[in-house]
C-alpha positions as CSV (number, residue, x, y, z in Angstrom):
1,X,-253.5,-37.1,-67.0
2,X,-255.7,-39.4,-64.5
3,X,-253.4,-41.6,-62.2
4,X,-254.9,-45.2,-62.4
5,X,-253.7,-45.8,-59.4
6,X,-254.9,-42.8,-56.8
7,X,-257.9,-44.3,-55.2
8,X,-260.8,-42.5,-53.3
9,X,-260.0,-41.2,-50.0
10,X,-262.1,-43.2,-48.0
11,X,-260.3,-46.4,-49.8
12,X,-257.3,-45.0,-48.7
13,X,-257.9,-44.4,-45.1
14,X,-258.7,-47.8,-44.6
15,X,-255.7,-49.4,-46.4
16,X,-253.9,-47.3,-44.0
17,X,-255.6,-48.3,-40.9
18,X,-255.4,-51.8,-41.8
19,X,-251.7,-51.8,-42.4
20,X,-251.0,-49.5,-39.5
21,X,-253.1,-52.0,-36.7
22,X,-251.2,-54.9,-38.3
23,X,-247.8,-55.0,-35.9
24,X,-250.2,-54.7,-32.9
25,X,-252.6,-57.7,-34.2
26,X,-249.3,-60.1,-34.5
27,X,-248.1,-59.3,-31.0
28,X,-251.6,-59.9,-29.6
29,X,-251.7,-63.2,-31.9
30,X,-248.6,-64.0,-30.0
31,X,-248.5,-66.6,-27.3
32,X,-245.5,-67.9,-24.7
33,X,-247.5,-71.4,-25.4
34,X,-247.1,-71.1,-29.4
35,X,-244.4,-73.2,-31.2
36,X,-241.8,-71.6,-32.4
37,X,-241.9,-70.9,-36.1
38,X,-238.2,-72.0,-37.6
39,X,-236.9,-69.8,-40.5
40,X,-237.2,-70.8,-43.8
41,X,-233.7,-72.7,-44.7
42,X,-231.8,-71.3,-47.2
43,X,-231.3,-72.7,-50.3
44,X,-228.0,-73.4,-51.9
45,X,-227.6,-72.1,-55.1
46,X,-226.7,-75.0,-57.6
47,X,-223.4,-74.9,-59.5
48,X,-223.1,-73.4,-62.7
49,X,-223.9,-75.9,-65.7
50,X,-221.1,-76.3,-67.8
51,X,-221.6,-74.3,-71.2
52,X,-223.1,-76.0,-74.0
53,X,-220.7,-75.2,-76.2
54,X,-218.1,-77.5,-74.0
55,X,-216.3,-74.1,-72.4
56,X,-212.7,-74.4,-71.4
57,X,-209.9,-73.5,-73.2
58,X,-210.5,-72.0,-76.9
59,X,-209.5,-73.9,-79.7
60,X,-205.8,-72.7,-80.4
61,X,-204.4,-71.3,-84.0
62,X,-203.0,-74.7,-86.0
63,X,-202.3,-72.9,-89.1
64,X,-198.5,-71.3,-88.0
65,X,-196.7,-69.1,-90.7
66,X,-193.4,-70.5,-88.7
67,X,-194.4,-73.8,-89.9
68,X,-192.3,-75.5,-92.9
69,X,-195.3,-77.1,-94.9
70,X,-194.3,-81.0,-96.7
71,X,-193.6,-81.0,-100.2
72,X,-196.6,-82.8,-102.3
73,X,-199.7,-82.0,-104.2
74,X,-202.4,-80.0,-102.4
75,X,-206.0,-79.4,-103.3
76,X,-207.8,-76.0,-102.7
77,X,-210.9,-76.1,-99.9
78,X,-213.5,-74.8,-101.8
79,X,-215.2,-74.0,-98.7
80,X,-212.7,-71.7,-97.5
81,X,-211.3,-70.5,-101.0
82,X,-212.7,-66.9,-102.4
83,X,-211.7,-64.1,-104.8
84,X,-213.2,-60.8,-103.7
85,X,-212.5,-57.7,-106.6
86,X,-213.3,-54.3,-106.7
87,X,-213.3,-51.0,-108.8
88,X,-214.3,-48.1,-109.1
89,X,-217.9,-46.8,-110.1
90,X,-218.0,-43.3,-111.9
91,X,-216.0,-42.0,-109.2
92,X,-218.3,-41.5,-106.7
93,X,-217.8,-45.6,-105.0
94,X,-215.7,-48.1,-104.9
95,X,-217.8,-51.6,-105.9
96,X,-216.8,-55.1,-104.9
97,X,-217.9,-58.5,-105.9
98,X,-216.8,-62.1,-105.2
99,X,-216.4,-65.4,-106.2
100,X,-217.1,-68.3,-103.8
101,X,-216.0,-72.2,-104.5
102,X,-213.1,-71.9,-106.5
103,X,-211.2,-75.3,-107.3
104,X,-207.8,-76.4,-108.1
105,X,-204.3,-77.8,-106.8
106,X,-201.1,-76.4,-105.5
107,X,-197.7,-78.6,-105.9
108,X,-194.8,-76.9,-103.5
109,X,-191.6,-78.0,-102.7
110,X,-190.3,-76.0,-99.9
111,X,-186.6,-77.0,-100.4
112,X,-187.2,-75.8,-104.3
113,X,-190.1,-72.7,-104.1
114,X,-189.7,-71.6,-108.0
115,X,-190.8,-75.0,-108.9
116,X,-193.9,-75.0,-107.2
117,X,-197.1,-74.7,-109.4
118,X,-200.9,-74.0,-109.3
119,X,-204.0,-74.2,-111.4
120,X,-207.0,-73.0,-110.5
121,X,-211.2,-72.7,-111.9
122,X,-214.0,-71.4,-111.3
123,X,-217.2,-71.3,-113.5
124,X,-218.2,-68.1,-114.6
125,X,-222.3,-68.3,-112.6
126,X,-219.9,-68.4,-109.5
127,X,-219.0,-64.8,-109.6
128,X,-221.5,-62.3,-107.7
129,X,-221.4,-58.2,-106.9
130,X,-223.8,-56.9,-104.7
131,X,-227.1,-57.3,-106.8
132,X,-228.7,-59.1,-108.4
133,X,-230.0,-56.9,-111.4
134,X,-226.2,-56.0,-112.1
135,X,-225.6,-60.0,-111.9
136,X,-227.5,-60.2,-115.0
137,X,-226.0,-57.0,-116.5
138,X,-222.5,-58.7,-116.4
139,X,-223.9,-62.2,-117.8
140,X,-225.2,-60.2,-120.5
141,X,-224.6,-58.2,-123.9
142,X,-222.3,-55.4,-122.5
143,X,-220.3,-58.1,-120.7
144,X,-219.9,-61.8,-120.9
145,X,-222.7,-62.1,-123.3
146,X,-223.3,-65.8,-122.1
147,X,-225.9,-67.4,-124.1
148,X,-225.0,-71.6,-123.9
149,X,-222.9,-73.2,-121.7
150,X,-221.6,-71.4,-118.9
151,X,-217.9,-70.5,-119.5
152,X,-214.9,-71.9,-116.6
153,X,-212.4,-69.2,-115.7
154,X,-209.0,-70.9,-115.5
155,X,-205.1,-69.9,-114.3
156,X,-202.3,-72.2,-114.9
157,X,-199.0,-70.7,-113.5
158,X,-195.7,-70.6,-115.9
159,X,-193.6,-69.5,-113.4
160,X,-192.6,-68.8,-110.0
161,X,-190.5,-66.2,-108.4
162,X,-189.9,-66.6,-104.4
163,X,-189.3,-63.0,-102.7
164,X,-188.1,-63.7,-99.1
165,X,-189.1,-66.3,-97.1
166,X,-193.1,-65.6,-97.0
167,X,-193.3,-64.2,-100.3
168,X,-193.4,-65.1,-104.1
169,X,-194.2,-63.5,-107.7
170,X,-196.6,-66.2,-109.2
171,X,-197.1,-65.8,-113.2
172,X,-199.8,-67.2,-115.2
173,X,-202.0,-67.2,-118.1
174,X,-205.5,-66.9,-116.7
175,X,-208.3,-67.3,-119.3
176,X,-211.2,-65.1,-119.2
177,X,-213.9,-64.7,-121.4
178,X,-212.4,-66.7,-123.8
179,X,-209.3,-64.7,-124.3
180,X,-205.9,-65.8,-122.5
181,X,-202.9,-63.5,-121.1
182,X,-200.6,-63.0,-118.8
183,X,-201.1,-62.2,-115.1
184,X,-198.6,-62.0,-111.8
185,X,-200.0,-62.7,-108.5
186,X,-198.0,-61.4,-105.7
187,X,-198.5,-64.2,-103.2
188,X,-198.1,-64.6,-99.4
189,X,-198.0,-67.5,-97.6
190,X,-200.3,-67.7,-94.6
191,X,-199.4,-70.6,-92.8
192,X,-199.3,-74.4,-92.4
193,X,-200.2,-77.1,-90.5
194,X,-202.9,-80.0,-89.4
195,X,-206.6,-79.2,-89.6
196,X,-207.7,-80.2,-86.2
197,X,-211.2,-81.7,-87.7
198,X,-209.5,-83.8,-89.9
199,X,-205.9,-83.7,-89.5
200,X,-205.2,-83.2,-93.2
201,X,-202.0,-81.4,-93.3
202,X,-203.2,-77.7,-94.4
203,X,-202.0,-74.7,-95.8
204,X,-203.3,-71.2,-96.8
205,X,-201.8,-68.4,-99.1
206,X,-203.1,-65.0,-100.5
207,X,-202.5,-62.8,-103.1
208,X,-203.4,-59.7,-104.4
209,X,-203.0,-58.7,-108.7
210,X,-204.5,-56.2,-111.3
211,X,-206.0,-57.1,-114.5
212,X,-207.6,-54.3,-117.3
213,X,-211.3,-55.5,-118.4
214,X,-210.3,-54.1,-122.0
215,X,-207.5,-57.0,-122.1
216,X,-210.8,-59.3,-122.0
217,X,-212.8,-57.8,-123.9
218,X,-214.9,-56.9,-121.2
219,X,-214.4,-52.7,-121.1
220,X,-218.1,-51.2,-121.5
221,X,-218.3,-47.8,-120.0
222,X,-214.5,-47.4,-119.3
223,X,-212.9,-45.1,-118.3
224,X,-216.5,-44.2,-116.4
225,X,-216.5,-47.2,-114.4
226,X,-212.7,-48.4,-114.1
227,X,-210.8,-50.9,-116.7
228,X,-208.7,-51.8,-113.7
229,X,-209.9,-54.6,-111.5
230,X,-208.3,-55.3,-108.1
231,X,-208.4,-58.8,-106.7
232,X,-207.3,-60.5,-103.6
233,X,-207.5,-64.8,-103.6
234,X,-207.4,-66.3,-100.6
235,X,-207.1,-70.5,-100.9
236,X,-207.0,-72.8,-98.1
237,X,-205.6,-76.2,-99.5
238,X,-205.4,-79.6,-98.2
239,X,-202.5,-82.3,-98.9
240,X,-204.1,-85.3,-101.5
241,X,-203.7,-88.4,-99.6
């Protein structure tokens, strides 16, 4: 392959003579007489601008599981409340969808934990899995079969059972698909403490359960794709008032 930058001979020779006769042509420029020429000062770099983002310190952890949370009535975030399930598809994956926005209150008494209770809601167009074309599967015959009015998922606890300091058994009736039974969430609490935007007095649980789709209503193609439905709930909820 042609280098486009090799030059004819004759070009060359003459770059080379030039460059070659230059240290002699500046000392015969040169005079005693000629003022003297004063470096170039150097400039001093300028400081640093401070990030954009404001730098410093990072913002530290408020939410503390060492932290005793006030008794009172508590509302969940929905901004930073979620359900994400999964099961199992014919055996060869393991699917998972999620429900975003989900709404409701928390009352907690930490000097009296089995009295605390919790309802929560979400409406059933709030629940997505990974595509869109299987979104409309579940809305339709095989599953949900929604047709009118978009149906509300609810859970309203009936009792509460505290396991150690962090930890609880949380019984319900959670309505789905318009049939009601009986589910136990096994709870943890995350932590407590003021929300630094708008110093609400916050606190966050999970909790992880199992449901059967049959229970529902809701078992096309078991045992092919899996009656049993993991969940986990996460709710981030802030103190009313």
């Amino acid at each position: 392959m042609t280098n486009p930058f090799k030059s004819p001979v004759s070009l060359t020779a003459f770059i080379l003579t030039g460059v070659m006769s230059l240290p002699a042509f500046a000392q015969d420029a040169a005079t005693d007489d000629a003022p003297a020429t004063e470096a170039p000062a150097t400039e001093t770099p300028a400081e640093a601008a401070p990030p954009a983002d404001g730098g410093g310190d990072p913002m530290q952890r408020p939410g503390n599981d060492d932290t005793v949370p006030t008794a009172g009535t508590y509302s969940f975030d929905p901004a930073h409340s979620q359900i994400v399930f999964e099961y199992n598809h014919m055996g060869f994956s393991t699917s998972h969808g999620f429900v975003n926005g989900v709404e409701g209150t928390l009352n907690i008494d930490p000097d009296d934990p089995s009295a605390a209770t919790v309802e929560a809601s979400f409406p059933l167009d709030a629940l997505r899995t990974v595509d869109a074309e299987l979104d409309q599967h579940v809305m339709g015959p095989d599953f949900f079969n929604v047709t009118g009015e978009v149906p509300v998922v609810t859970f309203k606890s009936t009792s509460v059972e505290a396991d150690g300091d962090d930890e609880a058994r949380v019984t319900g009736d959670l309505t789905l698909n318009g049939v009601t039974k009986p589910v136990t969430l096994e709870v943890e609490f995350e932590g407590a403490g003021l929300d630094p935007m708008t110093q609400a007095e916050t606190v966050g649980f999970s909790a992880e359960a199992e449901i059967k789709r049959s229970d529902f209503n809701l078992g096309a193609f078991a045992p092919a794709v899996s009656d049993e439905v993991e969940f986990e709930i996460n709710v981030e909820a802030k103190k009313d008032g």
